[in-house]
C-alpha distance (Angstrom), angle and dihedral (degrees) to the residues before:
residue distance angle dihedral
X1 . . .
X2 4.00 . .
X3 4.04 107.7 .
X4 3.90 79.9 -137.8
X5 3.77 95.5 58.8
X6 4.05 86.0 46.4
X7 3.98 85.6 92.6
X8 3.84 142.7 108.0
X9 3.89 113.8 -92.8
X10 3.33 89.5 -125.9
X11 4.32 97.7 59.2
X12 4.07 83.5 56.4
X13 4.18 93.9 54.2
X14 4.12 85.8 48.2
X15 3.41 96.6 47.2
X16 3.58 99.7 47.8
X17 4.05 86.9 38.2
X18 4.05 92.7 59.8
X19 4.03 88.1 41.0
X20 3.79 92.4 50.3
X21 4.18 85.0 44.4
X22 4.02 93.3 46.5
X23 4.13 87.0 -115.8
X24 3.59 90.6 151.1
X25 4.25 92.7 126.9
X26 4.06 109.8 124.0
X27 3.65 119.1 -74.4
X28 3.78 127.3 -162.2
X29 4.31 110.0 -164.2
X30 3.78 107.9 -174.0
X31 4.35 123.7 -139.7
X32 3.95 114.1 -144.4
X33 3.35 141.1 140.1
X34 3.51 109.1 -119.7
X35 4.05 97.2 -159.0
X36 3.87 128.7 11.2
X37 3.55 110.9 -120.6
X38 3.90 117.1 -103.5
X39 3.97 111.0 -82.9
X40 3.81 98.5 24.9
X41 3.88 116.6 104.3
X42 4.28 86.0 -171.5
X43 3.75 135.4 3.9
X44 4.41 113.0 -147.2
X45 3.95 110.2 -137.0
X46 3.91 111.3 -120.1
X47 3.78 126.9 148.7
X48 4.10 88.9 79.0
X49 3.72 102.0 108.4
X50 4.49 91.1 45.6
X51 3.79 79.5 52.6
X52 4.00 108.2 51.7
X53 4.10 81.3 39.0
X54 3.94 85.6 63.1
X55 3.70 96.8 31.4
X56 3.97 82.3 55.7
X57 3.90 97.3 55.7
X58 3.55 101.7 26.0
X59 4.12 101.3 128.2
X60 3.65 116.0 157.3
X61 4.10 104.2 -133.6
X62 3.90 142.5 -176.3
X63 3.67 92.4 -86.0
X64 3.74 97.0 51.2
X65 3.82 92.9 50.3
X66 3.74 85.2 61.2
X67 3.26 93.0 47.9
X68 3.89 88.3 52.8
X69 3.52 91.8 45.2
X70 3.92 98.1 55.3
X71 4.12 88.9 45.3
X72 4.07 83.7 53.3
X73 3.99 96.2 37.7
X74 3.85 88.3 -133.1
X75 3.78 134.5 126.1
X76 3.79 106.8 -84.3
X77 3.99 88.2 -117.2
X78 3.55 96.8 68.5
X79 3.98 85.2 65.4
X80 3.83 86.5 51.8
X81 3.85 86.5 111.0
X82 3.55 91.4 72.9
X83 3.36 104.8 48.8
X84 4.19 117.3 120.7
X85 4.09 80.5 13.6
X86 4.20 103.1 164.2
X87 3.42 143.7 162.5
X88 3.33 121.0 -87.5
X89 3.66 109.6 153.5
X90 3.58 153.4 119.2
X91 4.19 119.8 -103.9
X92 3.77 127.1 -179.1
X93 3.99 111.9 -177.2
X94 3.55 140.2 162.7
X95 3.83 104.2 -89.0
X96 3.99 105.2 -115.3
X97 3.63 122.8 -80.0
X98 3.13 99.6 23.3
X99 3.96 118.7 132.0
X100 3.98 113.2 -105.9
X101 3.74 127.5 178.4
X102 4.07 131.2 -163.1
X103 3.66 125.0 -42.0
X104 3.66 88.5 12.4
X105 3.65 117.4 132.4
X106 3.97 119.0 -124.4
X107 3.51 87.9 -169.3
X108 3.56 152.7 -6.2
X109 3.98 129.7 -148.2
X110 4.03 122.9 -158.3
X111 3.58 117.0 176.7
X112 4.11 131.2 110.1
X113 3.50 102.8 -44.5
X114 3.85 99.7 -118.0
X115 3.70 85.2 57.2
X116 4.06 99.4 47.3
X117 3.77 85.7 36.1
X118 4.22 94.2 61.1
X119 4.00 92.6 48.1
X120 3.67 95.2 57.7
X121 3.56 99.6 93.7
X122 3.66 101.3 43.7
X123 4.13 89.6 42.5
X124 3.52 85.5 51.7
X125 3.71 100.8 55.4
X126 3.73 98.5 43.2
X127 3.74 90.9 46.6
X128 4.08 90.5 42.9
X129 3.81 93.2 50.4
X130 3.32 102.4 41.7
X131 4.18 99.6 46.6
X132 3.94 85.7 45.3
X133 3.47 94.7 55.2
X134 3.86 100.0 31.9
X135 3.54 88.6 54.1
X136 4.00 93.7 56.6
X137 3.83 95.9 47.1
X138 4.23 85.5 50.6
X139 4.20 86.1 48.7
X140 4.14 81.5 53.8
X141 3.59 92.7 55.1
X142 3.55 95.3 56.0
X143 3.32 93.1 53.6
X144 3.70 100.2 49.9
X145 4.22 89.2 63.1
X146 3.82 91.5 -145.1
X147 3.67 110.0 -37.8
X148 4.33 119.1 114.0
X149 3.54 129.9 -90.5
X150 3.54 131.3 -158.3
X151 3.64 135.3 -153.2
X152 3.63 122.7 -115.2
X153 3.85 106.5 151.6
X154 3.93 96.5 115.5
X155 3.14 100.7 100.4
X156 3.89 101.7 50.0
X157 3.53 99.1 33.0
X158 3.74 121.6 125.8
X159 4.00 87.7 -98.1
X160 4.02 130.4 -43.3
X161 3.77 93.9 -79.1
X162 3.94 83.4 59.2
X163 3.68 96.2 47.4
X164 3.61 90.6 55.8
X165 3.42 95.3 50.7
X166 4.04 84.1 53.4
X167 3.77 93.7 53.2
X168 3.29 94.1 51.0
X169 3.99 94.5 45.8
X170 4.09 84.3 54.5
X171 2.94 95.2 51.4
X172 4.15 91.4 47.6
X173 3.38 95.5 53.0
X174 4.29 93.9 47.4
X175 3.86 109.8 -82.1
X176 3.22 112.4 157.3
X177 4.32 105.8 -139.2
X178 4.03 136.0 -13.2
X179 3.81 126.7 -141.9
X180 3.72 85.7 -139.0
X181 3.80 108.4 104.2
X182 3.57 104.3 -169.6
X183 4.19 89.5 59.8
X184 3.35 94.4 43.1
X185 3.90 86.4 58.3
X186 3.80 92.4 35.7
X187 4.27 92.0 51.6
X188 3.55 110.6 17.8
X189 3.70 96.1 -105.5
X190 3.67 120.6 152.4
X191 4.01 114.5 -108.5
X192 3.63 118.4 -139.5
X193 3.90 128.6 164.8
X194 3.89 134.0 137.3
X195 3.81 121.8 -153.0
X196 4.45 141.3 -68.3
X197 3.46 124.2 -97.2
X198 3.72 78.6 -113.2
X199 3.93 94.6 73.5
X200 3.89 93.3 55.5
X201 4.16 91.7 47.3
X202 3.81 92.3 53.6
X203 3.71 93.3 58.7
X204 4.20 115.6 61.7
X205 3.39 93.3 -111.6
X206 4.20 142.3 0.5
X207 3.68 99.2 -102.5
X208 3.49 96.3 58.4
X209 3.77 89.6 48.8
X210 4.06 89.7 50.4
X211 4.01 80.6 46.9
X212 4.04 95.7 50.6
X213 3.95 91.3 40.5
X214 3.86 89.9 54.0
X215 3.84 91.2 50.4
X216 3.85 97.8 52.2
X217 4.21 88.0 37.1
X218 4.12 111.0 38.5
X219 3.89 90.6 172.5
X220 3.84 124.9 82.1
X221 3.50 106.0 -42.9
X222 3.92 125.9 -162.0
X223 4.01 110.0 -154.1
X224 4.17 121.1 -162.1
X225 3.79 106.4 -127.7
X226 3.99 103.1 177.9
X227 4.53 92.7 80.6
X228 3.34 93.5 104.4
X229 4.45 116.5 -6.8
X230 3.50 110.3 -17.1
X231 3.66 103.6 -151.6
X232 4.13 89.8 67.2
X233 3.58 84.7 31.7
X234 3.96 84.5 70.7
X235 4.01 89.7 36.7
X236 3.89 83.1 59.7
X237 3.58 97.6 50.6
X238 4.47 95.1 32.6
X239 4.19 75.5 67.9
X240 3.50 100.0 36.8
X241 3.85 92.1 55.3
X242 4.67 90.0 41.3
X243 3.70 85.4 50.0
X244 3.70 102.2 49.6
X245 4.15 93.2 28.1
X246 3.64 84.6 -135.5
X247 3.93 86.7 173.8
X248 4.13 134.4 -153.6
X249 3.60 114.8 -9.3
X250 3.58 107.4 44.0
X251 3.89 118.1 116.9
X252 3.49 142.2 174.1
X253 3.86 119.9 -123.2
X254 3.92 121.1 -139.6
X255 4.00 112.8 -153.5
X256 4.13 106.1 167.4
X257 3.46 144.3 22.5
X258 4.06 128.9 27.4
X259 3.30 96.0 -7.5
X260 3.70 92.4 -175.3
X261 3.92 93.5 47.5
X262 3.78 94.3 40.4
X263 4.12 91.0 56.6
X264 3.83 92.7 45.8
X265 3.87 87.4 58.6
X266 3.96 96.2 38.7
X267 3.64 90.3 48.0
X268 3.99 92.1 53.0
X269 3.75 85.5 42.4
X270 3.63 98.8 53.7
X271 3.68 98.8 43.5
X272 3.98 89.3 49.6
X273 3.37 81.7 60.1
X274 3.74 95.7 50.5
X275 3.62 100.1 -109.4
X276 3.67 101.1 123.9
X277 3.92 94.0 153.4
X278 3.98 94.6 47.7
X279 4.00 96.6 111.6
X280 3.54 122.8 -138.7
X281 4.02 116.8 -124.1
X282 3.93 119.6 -161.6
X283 4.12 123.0 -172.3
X284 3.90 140.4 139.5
X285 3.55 126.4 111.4
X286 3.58 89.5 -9.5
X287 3.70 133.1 157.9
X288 4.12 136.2 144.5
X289 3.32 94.4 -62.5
X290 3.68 99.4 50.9
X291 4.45 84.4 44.1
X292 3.39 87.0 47.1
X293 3.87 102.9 54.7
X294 4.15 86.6 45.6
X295 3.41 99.7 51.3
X296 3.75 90.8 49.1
X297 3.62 89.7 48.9
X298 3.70 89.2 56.0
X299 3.74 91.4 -119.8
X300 3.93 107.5 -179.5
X301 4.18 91.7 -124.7
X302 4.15 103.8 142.7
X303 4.37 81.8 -166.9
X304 3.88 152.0 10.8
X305 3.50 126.5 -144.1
X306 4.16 101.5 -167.0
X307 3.65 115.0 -173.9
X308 4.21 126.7 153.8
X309 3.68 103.9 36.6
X310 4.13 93.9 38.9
X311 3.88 92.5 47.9
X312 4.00 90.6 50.1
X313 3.76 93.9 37.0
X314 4.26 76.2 -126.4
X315 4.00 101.0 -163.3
X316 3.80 89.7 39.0
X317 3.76 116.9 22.1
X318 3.46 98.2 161.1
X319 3.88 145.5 48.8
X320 4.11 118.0 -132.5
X321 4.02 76.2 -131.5
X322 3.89 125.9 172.7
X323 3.98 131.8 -170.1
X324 3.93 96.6 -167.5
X325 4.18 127.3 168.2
X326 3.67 108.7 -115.4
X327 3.66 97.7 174.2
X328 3.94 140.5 13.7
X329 3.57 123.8 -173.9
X330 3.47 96.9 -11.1
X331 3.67 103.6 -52.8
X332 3.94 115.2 100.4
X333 3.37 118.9 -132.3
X334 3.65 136.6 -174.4
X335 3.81 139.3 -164.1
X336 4.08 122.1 -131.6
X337 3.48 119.9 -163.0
X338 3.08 122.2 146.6
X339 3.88 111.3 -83.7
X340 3.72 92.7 -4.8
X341 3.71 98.5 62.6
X342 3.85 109.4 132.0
X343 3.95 138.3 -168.7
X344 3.72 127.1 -89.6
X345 4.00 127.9 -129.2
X346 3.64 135.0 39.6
X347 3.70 114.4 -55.3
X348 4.20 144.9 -141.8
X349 3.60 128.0 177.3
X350 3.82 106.7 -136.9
X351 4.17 100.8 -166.1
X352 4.06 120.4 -156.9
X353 3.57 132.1 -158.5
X354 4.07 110.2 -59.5
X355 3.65 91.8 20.4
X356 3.46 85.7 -67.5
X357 5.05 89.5 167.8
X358 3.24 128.0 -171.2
X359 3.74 119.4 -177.0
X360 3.64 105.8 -146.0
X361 3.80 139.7 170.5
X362 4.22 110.1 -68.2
X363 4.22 84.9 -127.3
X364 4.07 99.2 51.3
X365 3.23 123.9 99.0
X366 3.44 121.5 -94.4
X367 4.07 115.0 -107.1
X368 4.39 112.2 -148.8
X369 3.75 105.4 -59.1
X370 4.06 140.8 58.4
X371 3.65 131.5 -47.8
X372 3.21 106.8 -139.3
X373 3.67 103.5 -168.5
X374 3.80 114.0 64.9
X375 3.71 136.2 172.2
X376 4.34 115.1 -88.0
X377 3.76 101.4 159.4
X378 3.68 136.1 38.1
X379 3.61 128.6 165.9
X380 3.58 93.4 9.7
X381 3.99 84.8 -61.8
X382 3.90 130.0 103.8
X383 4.02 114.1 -105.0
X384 3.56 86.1 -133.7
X385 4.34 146.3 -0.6
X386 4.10 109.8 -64.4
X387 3.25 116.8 -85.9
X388 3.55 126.0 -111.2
X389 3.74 140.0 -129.5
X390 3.42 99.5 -102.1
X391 3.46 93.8 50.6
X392 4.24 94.9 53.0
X393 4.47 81.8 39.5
X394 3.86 83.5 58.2
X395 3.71 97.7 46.4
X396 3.56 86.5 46.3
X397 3.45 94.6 53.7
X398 3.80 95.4 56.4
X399 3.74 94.0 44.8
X400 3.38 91.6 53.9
X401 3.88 105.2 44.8
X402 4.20 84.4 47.1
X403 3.85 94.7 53.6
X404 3.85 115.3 101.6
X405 3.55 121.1 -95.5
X406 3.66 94.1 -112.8
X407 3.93 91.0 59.3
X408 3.31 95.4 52.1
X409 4.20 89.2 55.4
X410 3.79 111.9 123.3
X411 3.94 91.1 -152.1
X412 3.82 114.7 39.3
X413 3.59 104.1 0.6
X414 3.76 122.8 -172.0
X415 3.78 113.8 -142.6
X416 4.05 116.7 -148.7
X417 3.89 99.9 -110.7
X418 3.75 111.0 -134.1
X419 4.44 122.2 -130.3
X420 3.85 131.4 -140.2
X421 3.81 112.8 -123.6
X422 3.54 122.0 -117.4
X423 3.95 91.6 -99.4
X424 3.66 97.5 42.1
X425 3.96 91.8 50.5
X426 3.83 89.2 50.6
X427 4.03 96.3 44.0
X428 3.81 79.8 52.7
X429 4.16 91.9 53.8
X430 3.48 99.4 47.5
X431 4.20 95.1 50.4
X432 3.61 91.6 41.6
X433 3.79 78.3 53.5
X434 3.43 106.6 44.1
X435 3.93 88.4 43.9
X436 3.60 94.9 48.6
X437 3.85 89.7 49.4
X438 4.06 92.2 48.7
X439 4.07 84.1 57.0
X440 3.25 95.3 53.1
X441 3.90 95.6 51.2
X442 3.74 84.7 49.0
């Protein structure tokens, strides 16, 4: 499947509308999130890099004009407009990772408008996703205060394209490992995983599955204690480790039950047994919340491995997103309905001490403080090589030590609220006014 073809209907019609029309004057369509979701004192901008990638080799062909032309029941000549369509535009963007906040664009896309107009979809999916589920994993490592996390989501994700999107985004936001081999490979990300409850029930008993598992894997080995009763399920593998001195870095992995409980009793157990360095690994159906309430309860769980409800951003899987047109051929324009209206002109996000925004006008100048929004493709080209994970990680980390304590909350948080600059708020007056007036002579 064609990423060109991976579009609403409704961006083809346009397109081929403002070609037919000769409405090929620059456009600039604006990314935000209108409202943070409920329970989320920030949200951290990812998705940029999978987007200039497509921007970059996004080439309407032969094959997708038939593809258009079967979704449209026309001859494929009437979509001859579009053939050889590419991208060569202009996109500023907040680089990923760093912290963003309501109303605040992610990115912005200038190019002729039936070419800015056919990427909206797929920009706004990638960019969607990826901040969603970005900004969950970052809300997990708040909670766990320090200690590692691991990656799990895989198997629950909303399909494998989606789980490696989720890797990745751990790993962005300071995760320490995945179980998902292919992204390790693909981003350089540690792999770490144990073995099913289905391993132990195929042998006759659990310690001569910790036995086999130690033959086939000599190094530190992490067994799962919770198949059958998870206190002698750590017994088992406490004597398991003495008897083949299978050293530091072994741990046991909790998956069910009172977590908290179940680690205060296999931590007493294994240092009875004189395993002081055997680490303690908690998961299952874990997500900040569930961190959060063990950490504060001074559980003795050394690392998290989070999976379902991280990979599918579970208590907000999606972004109240918008890619809307605020100006065409020089004239800003602005759309206002009724709890959707937006703001007209080109935008930057000039950010203060404390997180102190002000969404401004892309063309004023820029008052002491960061611009958030900078420049990343021009011509259809990047400005510069892709960034790397490290580099969004280390934004990240900035952002997120910066933020005020009460966005950072787990329960309740309070999100810094962004403000309009003077010039943006009176741009935004006088088309609202001149609009309104039009109407009215209409």
């Amino acid at each position: 499947m064609s990423e060109v073809t991976t579009t609403d209907l409704y961006e083809v019609t346009m397109a081929l509308s403002y070609l037919r029309e000769d409405m090929c004057a620059p456009a600039t369509f604006s990314l935000f999130v209108r409202d943070l979701p409920p329970g989320r004192g920030f949200l951290v901008a990812a998705g940029l890099e999978p987007a200039l990638d497509y921007l970059s080799r996004l080439r309407v062909g032969r094959a997708d004009l038939q593809e258009f032309a079967e979704a449209l029941r026309r001859p494929v000549k009437d979509l001859e407009p579009l053939h050889g369509l590419s991208f060569d535009g202009q996109v500023r963007a907040v680089p990923e990772g760093r912290l963003v906040f309501a109303g605040e664009p992610l990115l912005e896309v200038t190019a002729p408008l039936p070419q800015a107009q056919l990427v909206e979809t797929y920009l706004l999916s990638l960019v969607c996703h990826q901040t969603a589920v970005a900004s969950k994993a970052a809300r997990c490592v708040l909670a766990a205060a320090g200690r590692p996390l691991v990656d799990f989501s895989l198997r629950r994700t909303h399909g494998p394209e989606a789980g490696m999107q989720a890797a990745r985004l751990c790993a962005l936001v300071g995760f320490a490992g995945t179980s998902n081999v292919a992204a390790a490979t693909r981003y350089g990300i540690p792999a770490a995983g144990t073995m099913a409850h289905s391993y132990i029930e195929t042998f006759t008993s659990e310690e001569e599955a910790f036995r086999a598992f130690a033959r086939t894997h000599p190094g530190p080995v992490t067994f799962l204690v919770d198949t059958y009763d998870t206190d002698r399920g750590v017994a088992t593998a406490a004597r398991v480790f003495t008897d083949l001195d299978l050293g530091p870095g072994c741990a046991v992995r909790l998956d069910s039950g009172d977590l908290g409980a179940l680690a205060h009793r296999a931590r007493t157990a294994l240092d009875e047994a004189g395993l002081g360095d055997v680490q303690i690994i908690a998961s299952g159906g874990l997500d900040e919340y569930g961190v959060d309430r063990l950490v504060r309860d001074g559980a003795p769980i050394d690392a998290y491995a989070v999976g379902t409800k991280v990979g599918t951003a579970a208590d907000a899987p999606y972004l109240d997103a918008a890619y809307k047109l605020v100006e065409y051929d020089g004239r800003p324009v602005m759309k206002l309905s009724s709890a959707k209206a937006t703001a007209p002109g080109p935008k930057q996000v000039f950010r203060g001490v404390g997180f102190h925004d002000v969404i401004a006008l892309a063309n004023e100048e820029p008052p002491d403080g960061q611009s958030l929004l900078r420049t990343v493709m021009r011509g259809g080209l990047r400005t510069e090589a892709p960034d790397t994970l490290d580099a969004a990680r280390a934004r990240f980390e900035a952002d997120i030590e910066a933020l005020p304590e009460e966005a950072r909350r787990i329960e309740d948080p309070v999100p810094p609220l962004p403000v309009a600059s003077t010039r943006l708020s009176a741009l935004t007056a006088a088309v609202r006014h001149r609009l309104e007036t039009r109407a009215q002579v209409l």
